[in-house]
C-alpha positions in Angstrom: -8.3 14.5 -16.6 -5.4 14.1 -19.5 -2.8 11.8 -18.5 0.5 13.5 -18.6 4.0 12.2 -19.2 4.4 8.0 -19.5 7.3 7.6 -17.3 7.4 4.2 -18.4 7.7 5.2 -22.3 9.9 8.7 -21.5 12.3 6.8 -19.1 11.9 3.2 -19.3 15.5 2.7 -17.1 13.3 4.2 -14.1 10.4 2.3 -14.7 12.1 -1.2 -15.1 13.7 -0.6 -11.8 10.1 0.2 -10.0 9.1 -3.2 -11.3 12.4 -5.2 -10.3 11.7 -3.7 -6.6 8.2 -4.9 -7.2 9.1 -8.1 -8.1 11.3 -8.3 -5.2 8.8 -7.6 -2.7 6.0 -10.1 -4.7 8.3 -12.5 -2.8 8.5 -11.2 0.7 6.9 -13.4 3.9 3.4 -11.1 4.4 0.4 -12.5 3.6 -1.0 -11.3 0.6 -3.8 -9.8 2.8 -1.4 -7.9 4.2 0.2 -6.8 1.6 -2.9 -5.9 -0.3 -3.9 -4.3 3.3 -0.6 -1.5 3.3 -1.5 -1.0 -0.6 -5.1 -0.1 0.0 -4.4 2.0 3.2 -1.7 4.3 1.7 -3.1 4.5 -1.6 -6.3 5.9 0.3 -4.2 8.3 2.2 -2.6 9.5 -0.9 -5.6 10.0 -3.1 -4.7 7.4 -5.5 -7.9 6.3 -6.8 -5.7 4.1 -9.7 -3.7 2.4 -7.1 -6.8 2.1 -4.8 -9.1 0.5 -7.8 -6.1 -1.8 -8.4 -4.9 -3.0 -4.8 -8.7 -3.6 -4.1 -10.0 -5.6 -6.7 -5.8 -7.5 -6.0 -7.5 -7.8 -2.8 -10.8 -9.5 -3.4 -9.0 -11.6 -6.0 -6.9 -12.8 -2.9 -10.0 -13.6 -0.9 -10.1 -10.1 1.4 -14.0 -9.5 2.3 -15.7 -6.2 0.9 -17.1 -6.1 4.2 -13.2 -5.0 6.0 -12.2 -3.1 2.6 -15.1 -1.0 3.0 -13.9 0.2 6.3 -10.4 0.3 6.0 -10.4 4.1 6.4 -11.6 3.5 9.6 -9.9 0.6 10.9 -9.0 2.0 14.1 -12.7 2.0 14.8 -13.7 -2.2 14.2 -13.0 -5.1 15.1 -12.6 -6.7 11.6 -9.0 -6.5 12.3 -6.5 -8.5 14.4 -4.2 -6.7 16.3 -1.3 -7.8 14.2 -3.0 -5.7 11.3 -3.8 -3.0 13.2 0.0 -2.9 13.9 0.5 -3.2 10.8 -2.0 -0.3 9.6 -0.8 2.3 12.1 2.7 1.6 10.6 1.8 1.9 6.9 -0.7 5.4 8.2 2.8 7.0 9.5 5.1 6.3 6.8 2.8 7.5 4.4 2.3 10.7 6.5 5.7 12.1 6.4 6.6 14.4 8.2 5.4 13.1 10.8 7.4 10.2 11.1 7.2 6.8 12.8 6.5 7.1 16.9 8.2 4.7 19.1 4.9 3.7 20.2 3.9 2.6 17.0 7.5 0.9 16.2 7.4 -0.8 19.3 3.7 -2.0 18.8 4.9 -3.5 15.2 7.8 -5.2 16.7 5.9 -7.2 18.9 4.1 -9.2 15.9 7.5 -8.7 13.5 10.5 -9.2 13.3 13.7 -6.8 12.1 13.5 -8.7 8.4 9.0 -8.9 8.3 10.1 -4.6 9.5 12.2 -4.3 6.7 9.6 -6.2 4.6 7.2 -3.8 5.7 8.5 -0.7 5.1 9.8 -1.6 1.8 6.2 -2.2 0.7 5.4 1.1 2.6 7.6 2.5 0.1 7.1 1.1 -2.8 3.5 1.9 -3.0 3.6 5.5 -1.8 6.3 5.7 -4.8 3.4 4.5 -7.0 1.1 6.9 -5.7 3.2 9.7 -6.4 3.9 8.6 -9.8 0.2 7.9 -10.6 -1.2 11.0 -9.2 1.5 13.2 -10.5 1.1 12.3 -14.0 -2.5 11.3 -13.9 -2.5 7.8 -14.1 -6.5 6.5 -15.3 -7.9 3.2 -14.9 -10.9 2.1 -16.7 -14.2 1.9 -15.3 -15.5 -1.4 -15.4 -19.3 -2.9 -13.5 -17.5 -5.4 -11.8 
């Protein structure tokens, strides 16, 4: 698969602010875990194999067993998780999944392990890596293959 245009190279304006939002959220209150967690899960649902090579070896590095990143895809169905990252999951799973949208069910299930700033927190990072995706798989966005 060519890669196609470098956004960063073509319009580096746009790019500089994706990384300034970046290193905005670096600094917000989740756990790295979790963090790493919303990267993995919507960069699976959104075919990003780049993002999803990147946010899981991010995630070992940050101590994340293989063991619960092997079954992210079907978290619903383990207990690996807590039921704050479950919350957490079913968030990130329907603001990736536009249209669809956020159901009070699932709002109201986050809020009771967040608060309004950790919800903003949250679906910033949402964001932010579904804008990634989209980038990565629009403009075919490679990684190298390592043995690691």
């Amino acid at each position: 698969m060519e890669q196609r245009v470098n956004i960063e190279s073509t319009w580096p304006e746009a790019w500089k602010a994706m990384y300034t939002l970046s290193a905005s959220l670096s600094k917000v209150s989740l756990s790295t875990i979790e963090k790493e967690l919303i990267k993995n899960r919507a960069s699976q649902l959104n075919g990003c194999a780049f993002c999803s090579d990147m946010h899981t070896r991010e995630a070992l590095k940050a101590g994340e067993t293989k063991q619960r990143l092997f079954v992210l895809h079907a978290w619903r169905d383990t207990d690996l998780f807590s039921d704050r990252e479950k919350a957490l999951l079913m968030l990130t799973e329907e603001v990736t999944l536009l249209p669809s949208g956020v159901s009070d069910e699932t709002y109201r299930r986050a809020q009771q392990f967040f608060d309004d700033h950790k919800m903003a927190e949250i679906i910033m990072t949402i964001a932010l890596i579904n804008a990634w995706n989209r980038i990565a798989v629009s403009t075919h966005l490679t990684f190298a293959v390592t043995n690691s």
